[in-house]
N, C-alpha and C positions, 0 to 999 in steps of 0.2 A: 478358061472360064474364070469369072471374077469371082474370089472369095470373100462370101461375105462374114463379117467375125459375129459370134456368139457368145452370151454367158452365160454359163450354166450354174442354178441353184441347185445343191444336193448334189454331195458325192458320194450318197450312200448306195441302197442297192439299187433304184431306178438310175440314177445319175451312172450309178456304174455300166448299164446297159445303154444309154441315149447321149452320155458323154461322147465315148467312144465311138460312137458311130456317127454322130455326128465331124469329131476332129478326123474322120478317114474320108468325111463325103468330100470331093475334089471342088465343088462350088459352095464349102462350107471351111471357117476356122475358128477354133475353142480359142478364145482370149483371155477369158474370166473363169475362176471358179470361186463361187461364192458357198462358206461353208462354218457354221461356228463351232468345228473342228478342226484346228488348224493343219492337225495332221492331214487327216481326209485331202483338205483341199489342194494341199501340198504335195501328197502321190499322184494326183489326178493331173496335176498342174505338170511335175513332173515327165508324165508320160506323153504328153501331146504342146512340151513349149509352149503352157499357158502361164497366168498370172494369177495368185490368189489376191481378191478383191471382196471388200466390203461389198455391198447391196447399192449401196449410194451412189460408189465409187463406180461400179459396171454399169450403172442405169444412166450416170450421168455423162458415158462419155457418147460421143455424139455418133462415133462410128462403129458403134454394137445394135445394130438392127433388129437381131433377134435374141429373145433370152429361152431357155429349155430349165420349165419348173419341175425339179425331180427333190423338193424338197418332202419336209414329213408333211404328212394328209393334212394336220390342223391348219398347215402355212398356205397350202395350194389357193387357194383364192384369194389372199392377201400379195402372195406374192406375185398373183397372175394380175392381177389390177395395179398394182406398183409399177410392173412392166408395162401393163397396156396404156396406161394415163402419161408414162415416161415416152411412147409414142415406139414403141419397141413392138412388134411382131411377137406371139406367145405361142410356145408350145407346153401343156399344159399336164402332166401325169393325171390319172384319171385315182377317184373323183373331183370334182369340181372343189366340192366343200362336203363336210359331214352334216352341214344346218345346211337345210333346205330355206328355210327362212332367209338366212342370210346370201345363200346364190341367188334366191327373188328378188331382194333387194340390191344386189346391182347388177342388175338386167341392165339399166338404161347407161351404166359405166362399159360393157363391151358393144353398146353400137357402134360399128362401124369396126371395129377392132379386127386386126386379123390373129385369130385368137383358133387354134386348132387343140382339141381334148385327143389324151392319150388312150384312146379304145383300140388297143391294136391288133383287135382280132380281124378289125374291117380290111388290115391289108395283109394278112395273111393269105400265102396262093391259093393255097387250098379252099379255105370260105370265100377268097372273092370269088373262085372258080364254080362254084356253087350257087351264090347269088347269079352270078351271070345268067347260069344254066337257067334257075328260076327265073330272071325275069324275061327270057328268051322263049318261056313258055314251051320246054324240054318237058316240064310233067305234067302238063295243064295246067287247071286253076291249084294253087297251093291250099292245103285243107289244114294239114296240121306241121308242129315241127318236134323235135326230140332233140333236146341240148343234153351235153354230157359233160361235167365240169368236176373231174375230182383231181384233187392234189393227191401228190405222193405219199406226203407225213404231213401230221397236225404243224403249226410252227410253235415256237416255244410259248410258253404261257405270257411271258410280259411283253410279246406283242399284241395279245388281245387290247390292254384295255384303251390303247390309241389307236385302233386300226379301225374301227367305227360299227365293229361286229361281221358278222358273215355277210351278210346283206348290202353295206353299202362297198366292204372291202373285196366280197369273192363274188357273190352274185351279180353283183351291177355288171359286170361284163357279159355277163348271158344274157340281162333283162335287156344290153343294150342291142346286143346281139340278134333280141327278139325284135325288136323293136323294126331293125333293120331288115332281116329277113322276109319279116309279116307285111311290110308293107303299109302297116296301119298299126295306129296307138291301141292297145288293148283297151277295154271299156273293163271289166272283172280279173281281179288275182284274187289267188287261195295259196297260202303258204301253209304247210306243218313241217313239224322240225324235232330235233331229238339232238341231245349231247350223247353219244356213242362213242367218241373215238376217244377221248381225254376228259375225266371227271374235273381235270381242272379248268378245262373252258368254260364247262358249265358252272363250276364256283366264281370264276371272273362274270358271270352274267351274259355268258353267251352260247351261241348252240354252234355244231360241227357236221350237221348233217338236216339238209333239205330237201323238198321237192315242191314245187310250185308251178301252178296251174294258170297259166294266161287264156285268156279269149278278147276274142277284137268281138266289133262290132257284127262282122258280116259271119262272125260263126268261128273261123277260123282258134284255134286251138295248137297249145307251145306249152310242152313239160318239159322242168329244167329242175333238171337233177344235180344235187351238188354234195361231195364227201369233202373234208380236208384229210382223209386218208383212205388212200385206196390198197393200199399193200404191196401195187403191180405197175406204180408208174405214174408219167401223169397223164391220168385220159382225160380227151380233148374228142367229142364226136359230134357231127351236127347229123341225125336225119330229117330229110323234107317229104311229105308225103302228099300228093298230087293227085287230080282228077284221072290221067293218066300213066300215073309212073309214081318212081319214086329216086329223090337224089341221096347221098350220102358223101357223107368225109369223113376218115377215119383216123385214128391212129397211127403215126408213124414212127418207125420202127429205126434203132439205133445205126442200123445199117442194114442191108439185105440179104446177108449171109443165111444158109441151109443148113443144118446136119438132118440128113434122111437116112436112115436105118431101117432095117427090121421088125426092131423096138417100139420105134419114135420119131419124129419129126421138132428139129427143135431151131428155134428161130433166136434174134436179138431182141431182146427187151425193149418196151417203148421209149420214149423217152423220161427223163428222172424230174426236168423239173421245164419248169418256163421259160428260162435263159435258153435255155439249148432247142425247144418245141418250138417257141415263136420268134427266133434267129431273124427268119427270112423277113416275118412282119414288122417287128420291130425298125429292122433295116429301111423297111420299104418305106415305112409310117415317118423318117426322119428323110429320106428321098422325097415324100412329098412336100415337107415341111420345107426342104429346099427350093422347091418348086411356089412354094407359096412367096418365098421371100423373094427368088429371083421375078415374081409376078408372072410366071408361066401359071399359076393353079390360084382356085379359092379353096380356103380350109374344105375339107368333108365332111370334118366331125369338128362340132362346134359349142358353144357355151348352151344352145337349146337343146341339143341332145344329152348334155349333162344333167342337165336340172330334170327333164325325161327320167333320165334311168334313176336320177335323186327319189326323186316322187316313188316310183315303180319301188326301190328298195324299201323307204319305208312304210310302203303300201305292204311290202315283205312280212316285215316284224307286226304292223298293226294284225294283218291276218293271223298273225301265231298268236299273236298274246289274245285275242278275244278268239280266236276258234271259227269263225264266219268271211266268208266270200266281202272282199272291197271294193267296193263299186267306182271307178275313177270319172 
């Protein structure tokens, strides 16, 4: 199979995940890391026989096809339109941008672009296996959904104030989620919210515990529940509930080991955090990505589904801060 070379922005903690799995894919090779950490770029670089490169320098050379933005959140749409305008193929960490305004405004720079966003809960086995089941019409018509999204531990305080808050940083993957499952764009959200888990998130101006209320058009109804600390792991759960039946995905478990006693019954704990939960998705989400570049596939997830779950987040926060139902 021909490898085609790639350059990777961010070699931080996304970059750490989509590097590497990209330099293992056998129709893919890391050429570039592009990093203004010289160290960063240089263990990354290290490990997969890459080259650390300026931004210019990786855009400009003619036989880097594809670039993998895993920079920080403020960069991602500057450095995804560098790449697209460069005539580069974009795989893009999710969100888009934290200004919705400004993802509006270049709308008309990714036409045409083969531009895929980093939502990668869409290829994980487990929910694609789920979506399948639903649109194969396994429970009937879909009525409602129940997203389950909590992290293990708060993360430290000075990542709040560039991470774009809960909403655009942890929930945008559930609203996207919704989005995808339901079939249809929701017409009404209702978010409330609470700082519970660390007093200092709530001093940085943000909250650590949600729940929000979606409704589409045709009735249908999605609660998405979100912790940044759960105590027990990190649970990850979709229920779908149906005219006739109902689907689920569940948590999955360190391994599948028993101890049955007497006593008790005592099992492996779920999994600790998202590197190790969504292994398989991740994997798959830069398999397709190959797929796009060798021109077997078109993007799945793309720059309109970004600006979607944009809007949906801060339809999030508007609903918290005035207290009232948002009408989209």
């Amino acid at each position: 199979m021909e490898r085609i070379e790639l350059a990777l922005i961010g070699a931080g903690r996304m970059g750490q995940v989509h590097g590497p799995n990209a330099a293992r894919h056998p129709g893919l090779r890391l050429k570039y890391v592009v990093d203004p950490r010289p160290e960063a770029a240089q263990a990354m670089c290290q490990r997969f026989d890459a080259r650390p490169a300026t931004l210019e320098q990786a855009l400009a050379d003619p036989l880097i096809q594809g670039v993998l933005v895993c920079s920080s959140t403020d960069q991602h749409l500057a450095n995804a339109l560098a790449a697209v305008e460069a005539g580069k193929a974009v795989f893009c960490e999710k969100p888009i941008d934290l200004d919705l305004q400004k993802a509006l405004q270049a709308q008309s720079r990714f036409e045409g672009a083969r531009f895929l966003l980093g939502f990668n809960r869409r290829f994980d086995p487990h929910f694609k296996a789920l979506k399948q089941k639903l649109d194969t019409g396994a429970i009937g018509r879909l009525e409602s959904l129940h997203l389950i999204n909590h992290d293990p531990a708060s993360p430290p305080p000075g990542f709040i104030p560039t991470s774009g808050g809960l909403f655009k940083d942890f929930t945008i993957h559930d609203l996207d989620m919704a989005r995808w499952l339901l079939g249809e764009e929701p017409v009404e959200l209702y978010t409330t919210a609470s700082c519970l888990v660390d007093p200092e998130i709530g001093r940085l101006g943000d909250v650590d515990t949600a729940r929000t209320v979606l409704k589409t058009a045709s009735g249908k109804l999605c609660v998405i529940s979100n912790t940044r600390r759960s105590g027990y792991g990190y649970d990850q759960r979709i229920e779908a509930f149906g005219s006739s039946g109902m689907l689920s995905a569940g948590n999955m478990q360190q391994d599948t080991l028993q101890t049955l006693t007497e006593q008790a019954v005592s099992s492996a704990p779920i999994h600790p955090g998202f590197a190790s939960r969504y292994q398989d998705g991740y994997r798959d989400q830069i398999h397709h990505f190959a797929d796009v570049l060798h021109g077997r596939a078109q993007p799945l997830v793309g720059y309109a589904d970004g600006v979607a779950a944009l809007v949906l987040a801060e339809a999030c926060a508007a609903s918290m801060r005035s207290g009232t139902v948002i009408h989209l």
